[in-house]
N, C-alpha and C positions, 0 to 999 in steps of 0.2 A: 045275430048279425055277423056278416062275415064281412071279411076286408075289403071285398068290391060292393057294399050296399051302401057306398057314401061317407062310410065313418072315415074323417081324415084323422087317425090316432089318437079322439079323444078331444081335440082341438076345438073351441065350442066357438061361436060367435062366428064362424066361417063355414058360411051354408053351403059354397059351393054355388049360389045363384049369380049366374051373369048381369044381373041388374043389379041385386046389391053390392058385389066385386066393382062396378063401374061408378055407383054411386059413391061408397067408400073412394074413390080413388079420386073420385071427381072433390071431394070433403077436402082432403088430405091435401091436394093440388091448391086450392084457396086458402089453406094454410098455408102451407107453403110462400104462396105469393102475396099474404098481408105479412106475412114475415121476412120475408125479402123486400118488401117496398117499408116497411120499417126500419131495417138494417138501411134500408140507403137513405131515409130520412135522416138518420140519427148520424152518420157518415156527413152528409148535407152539413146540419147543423153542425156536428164537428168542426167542419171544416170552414163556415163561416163563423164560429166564434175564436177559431183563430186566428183569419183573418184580421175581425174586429180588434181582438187584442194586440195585433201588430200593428195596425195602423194605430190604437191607443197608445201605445208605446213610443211610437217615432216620434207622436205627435208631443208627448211628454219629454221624451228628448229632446226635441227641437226647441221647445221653449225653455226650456229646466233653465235657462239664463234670465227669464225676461225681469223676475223681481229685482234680481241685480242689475241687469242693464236701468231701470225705471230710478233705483237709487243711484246711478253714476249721472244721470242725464242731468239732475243739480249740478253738479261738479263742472262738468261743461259749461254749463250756462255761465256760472262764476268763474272760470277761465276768459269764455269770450267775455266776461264784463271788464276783467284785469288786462285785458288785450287791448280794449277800446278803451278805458281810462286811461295805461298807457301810453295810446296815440294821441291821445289829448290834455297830458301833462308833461310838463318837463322835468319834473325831481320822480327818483327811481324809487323812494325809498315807501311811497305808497304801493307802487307796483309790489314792491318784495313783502309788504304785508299780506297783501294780497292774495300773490303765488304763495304766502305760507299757510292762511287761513284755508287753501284750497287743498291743500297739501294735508291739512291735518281733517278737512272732511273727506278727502280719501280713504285715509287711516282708517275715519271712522266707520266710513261704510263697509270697509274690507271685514272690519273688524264682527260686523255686524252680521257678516255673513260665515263669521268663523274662517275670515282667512287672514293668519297674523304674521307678524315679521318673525324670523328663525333669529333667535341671538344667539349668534355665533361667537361674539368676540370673549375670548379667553377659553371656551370650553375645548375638551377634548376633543380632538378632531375622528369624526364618523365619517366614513366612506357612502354611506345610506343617508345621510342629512346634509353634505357641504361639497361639492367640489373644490377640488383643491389646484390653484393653478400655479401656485407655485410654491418653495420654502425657504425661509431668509433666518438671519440669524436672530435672534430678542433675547437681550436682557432680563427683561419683565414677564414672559413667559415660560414656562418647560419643554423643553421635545414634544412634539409630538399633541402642542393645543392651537388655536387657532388665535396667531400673530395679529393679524390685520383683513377687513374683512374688505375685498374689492367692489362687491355687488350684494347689497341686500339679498337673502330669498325670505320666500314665505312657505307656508302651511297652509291646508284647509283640515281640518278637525286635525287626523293623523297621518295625510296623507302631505309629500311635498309638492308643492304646485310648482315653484323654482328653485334649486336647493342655490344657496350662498355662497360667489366666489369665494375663494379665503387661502391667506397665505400661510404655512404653517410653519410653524416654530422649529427650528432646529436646535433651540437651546443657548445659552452664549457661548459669546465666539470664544473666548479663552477655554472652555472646558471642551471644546471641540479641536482646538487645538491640542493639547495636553494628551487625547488619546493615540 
């Protein structure tokens, strides 16, 4: 055989025939295009399970409050009930039991939720736990802890929700004078 008798170099499976060239091509072509219309399926889906997830997300953000709001809604109720006994008594001193027992199912529900009061009074004073609004002089504590506490804050687990005004100690006054 010589090299014009059809031998393409040994290359087997490729006759050379216009029909099976067309056919092959036409094979290859349909692959192609379930493979493409695959790829866009899976893109598709992709693309709506993200979706999904983001609206699931919003939608858990949006409420992420409601068990806590459902426990404060008590607390209300017994507010407005201390409001209208109140109006319909004249001695205060029911009222103030009142506002206190509401006062301490506050606490409780806070508490419940893992958000507590920051006690600040005495500790060393932290830049990342207390704002500080002002500094006075104390006898009873050292430079540098925390005098007098102007506004409660609190915590949730480790995180501060409101840190605690607080005044801090500059030490007493005689040893501050002295230097």
């Amino acid at each position: 055989m010589t090299s014009g008798d059809g031998d393409f170099g040994g290359r087997e499976g490729c006759s050379g025939d216009p029909a099976s060239l067309e056919e092959e091509l036409q094979r290859l072509e349909e692959e192609l295009a379930v493979a493409h219309d695959g790829a866009l399926r899976a893109q598709a889906e992709l693309e709506n399970f993200r979706k999904r997830s983001f609206r699931e997300l919003e939608e858990e953000r949006k409420y992420a409050c409601l068990p806590l709001m459902r426990d404060l809604l008590p607390v209300v109720d017994n507010l407005e009930r201390a409001i209208q006994a109140a109006e319909q008594s004249t001695s205060s001193a029911g009222l103030l039991d009142g506002v206190k027992m509401v006062a301490q199912q506050l606490l409780t529900i806070l508490g419940q939720h893992q958000c507590e009061r920051i006690d600040a009074y005495g500790s060393i004073f932290d830049p990342n736990m207390h704002e500080a609004i002002g500094q006075l002089h104390c006898d009873t504590h050292p430079a540098g802890r925390v005098a007098e506490v102007a506004l409660d804050g609190y915590k949730m687990h480790n995180r501060v929700v409101r840190p605690p005004q607080v005044f801090v100690s500059l030490g007493p006054a005689e040893e501050r004078e002295s230097d």
